[in-house]
VMD Tcl script that draws the C-alpha trace (Angstrom):
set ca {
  {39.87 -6.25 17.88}
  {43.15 -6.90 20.17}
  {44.42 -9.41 18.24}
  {44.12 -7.62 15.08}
  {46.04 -4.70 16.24}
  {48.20 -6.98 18.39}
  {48.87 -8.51 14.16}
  {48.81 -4.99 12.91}
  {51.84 -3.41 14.74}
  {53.82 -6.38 14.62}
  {53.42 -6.66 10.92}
  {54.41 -3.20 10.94}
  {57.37 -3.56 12.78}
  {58.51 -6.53 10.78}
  {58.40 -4.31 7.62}
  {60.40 -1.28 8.48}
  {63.13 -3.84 10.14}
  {63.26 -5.78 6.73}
  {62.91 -2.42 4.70}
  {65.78 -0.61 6.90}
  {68.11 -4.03 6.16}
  {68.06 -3.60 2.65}
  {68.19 -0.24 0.35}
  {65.92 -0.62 -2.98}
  {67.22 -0.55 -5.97}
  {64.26 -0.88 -8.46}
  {65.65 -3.17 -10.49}
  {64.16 -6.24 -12.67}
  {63.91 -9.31 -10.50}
  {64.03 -7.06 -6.86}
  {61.29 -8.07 -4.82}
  {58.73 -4.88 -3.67}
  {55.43 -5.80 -1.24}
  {52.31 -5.51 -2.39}
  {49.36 -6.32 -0.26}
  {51.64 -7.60 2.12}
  {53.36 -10.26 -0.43}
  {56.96 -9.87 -1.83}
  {56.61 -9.80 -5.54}
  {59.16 -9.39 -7.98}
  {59.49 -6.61 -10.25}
  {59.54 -7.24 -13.85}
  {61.18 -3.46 -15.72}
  {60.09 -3.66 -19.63}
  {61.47 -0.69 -21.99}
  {58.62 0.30 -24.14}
  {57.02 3.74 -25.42}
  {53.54 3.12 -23.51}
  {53.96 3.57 -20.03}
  {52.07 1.27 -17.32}
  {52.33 -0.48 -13.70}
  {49.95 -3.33 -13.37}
  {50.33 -6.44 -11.12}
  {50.72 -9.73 -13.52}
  {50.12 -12.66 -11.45}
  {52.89 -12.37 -8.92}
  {54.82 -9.95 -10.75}
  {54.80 -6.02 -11.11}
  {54.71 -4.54 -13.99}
  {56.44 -2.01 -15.17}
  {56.77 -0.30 -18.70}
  {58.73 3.22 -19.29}
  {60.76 4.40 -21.68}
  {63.90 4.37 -18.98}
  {63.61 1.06 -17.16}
  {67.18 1.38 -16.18}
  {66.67 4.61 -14.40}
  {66.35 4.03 -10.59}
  {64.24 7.55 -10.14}
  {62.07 6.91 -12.79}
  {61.12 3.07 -11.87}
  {60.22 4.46 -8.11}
  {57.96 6.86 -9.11}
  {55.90 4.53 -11.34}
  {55.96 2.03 -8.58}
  {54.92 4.53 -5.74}
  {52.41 6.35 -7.99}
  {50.57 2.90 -8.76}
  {50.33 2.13 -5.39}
  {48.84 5.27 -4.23}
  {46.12 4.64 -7.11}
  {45.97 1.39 -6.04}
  {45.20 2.65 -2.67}
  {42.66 5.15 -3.74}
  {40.92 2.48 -5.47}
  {40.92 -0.40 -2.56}
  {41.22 1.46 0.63}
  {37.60 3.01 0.73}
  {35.96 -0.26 0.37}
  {38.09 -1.93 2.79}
  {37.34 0.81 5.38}
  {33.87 0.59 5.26}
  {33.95 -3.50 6.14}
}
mol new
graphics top color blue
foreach p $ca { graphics top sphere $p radius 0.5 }
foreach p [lrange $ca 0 end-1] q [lrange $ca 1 end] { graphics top cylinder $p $q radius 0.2 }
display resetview
């Protein structure tokens, strides 16, 4: 269990470092973590709108791909469903 935590906060710290060293932009090509990998973000204009991980890539579809506001809160709203759905189980174990 001390080794996991040890891995745990210094994973954490890592993070906020990199994430204080660089402001997102949420544009096409930025990278964004997701389950602890750096994935790129792939913005697509279309009328249907969707976040979904595509082999290493993240997804996502609006009508406004170019707006900055807009492409952060489909990102942050699929990973809080994406939370919802994986956290539970992974809890339990």
């Amino acid at each position: 269990m001390g080794q996991q935590l040890t891995w745990v906060i210094k994973t954490t710290r890592q993070l906020k470092e990199e994430l204080l060293a660089s402001e997102l932009n949420y544009t096409n090509g930025e990278k964004h973590f997701f389950l602890g990998i750096r994935r790129p973000l792939v913005l697509v204009r279309g009328k249907a709108t969707y976040t979904a991980l595509d082999g290493n890539n993240i997804v996502i579809c609006c009508l406004r791909p170019d707006r900055k506001d807009l492409v952060r809160k489909h990102l942050y709203g699929w990973y809080r469903r994406e939370a919802e759905h994986n956290l539970p189980a992974r809890i339990l174990k």
